[in-house]
C-alpha positions as CSV (number, residue, x, y, z in Angstrom):
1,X,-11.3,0.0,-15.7
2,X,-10.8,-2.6,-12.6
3,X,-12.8,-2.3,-10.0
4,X,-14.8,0.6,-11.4
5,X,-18.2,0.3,-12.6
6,X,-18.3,4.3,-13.4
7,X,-14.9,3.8,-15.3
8,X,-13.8,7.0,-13.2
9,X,-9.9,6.2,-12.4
10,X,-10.6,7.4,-8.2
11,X,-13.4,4.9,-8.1
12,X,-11.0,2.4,-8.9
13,X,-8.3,3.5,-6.7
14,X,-10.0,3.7,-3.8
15,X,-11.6,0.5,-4.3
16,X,-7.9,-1.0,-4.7
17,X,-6.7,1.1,-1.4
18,X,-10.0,0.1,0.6
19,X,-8.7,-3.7,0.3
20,X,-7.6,-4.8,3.4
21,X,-3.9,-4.7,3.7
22,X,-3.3,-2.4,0.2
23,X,-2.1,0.7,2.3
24,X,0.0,-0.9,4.8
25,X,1.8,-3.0,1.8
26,X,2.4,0.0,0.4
27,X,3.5,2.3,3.7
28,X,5.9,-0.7,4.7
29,X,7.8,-0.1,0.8
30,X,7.9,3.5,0.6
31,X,11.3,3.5,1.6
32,X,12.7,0.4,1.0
33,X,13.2,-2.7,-0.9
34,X,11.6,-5.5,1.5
35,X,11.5,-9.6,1.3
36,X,8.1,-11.8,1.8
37,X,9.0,-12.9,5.2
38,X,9.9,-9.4,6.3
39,X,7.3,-7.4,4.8
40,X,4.8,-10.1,6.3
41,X,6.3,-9.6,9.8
42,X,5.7,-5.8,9.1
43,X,2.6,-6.0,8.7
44,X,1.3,-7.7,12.1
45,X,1.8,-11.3,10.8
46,X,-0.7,-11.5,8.0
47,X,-1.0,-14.7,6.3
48,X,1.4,-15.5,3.7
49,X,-2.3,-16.4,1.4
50,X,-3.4,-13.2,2.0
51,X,-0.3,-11.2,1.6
52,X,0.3,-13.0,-1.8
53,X,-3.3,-12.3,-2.7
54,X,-2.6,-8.3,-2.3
55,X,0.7,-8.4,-3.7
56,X,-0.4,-10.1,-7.0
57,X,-3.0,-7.1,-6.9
58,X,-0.8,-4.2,-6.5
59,X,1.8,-6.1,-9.0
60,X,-1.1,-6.5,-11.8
61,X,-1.8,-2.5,-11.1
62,X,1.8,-1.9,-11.7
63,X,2.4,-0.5,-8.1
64,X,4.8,-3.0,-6.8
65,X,7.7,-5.5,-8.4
66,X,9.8,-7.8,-7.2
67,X,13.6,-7.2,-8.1
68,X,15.9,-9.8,-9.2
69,X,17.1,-10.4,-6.0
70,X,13.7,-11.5,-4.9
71,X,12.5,-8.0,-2.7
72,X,9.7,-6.5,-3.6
73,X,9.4,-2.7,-4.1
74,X,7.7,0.2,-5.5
75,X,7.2,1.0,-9.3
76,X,8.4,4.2,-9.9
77,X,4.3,4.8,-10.7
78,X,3.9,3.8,-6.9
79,X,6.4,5.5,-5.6
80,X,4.4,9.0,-6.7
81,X,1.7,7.6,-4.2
82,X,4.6,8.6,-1.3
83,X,3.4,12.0,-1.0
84,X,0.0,11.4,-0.6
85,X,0.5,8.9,1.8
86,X,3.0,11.3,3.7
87,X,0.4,14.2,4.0
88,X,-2.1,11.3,5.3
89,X,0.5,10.5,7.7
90,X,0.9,14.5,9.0
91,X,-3.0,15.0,9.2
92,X,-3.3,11.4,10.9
93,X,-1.1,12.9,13.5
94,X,-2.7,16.2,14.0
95,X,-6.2,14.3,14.0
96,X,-4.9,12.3,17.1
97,X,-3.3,15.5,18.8
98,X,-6.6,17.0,18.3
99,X,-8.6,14.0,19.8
100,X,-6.2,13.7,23.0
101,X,-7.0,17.8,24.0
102,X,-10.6,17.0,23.7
């Protein structure tokens, strides 16, 4: 398995998600088909070397496409990473709530 030495499937996931960039690629498309230029603006400016770097990455783990009209989206396997992502989301916010009464 990719990125795995152990051959354990989290192993490898998390080494995909700890890439730099992975997680917000794939926040900015959980809702919505989005172009190079946009999705690159969405993501603080990254440079368009690195954001074709982790695109080709998430593509080759079957994560993201790019439609025929040029967007790119989620898989339908990527788009079952939504719900995780959406309970990291809700404890993200609780964890700052928690921080600020502190």
């Amino acid at each position: 398995m990719h990125g795995s030495v152990s051959g354990r499937p989290i192993m490898a996931a998390l080494g995909l998600f700890s890439r730099r960039w992975i997680l917000r690629i794939i926040w900015e498309l959980r809702d919505q088909c989005v172009g190079f230029r946009d999705l690159q603006s969405r993501c603080d400016q990254m440079s368009p070397d690195t954001l074709s770097k982790r695109l080709k990455e998430l593509k080759e783990a079957e994560i993201v496409h790019q439609n025929m009209e040029g967007c790119w989206e989620l898989t339908p396997l990527g788009k079952e990473l939504k719900p995780a992502l959406q309970a990291l989301s809700r404890w993200s916010d609780e964890w700052v709530d928690q921080l600020k009464t502190r």
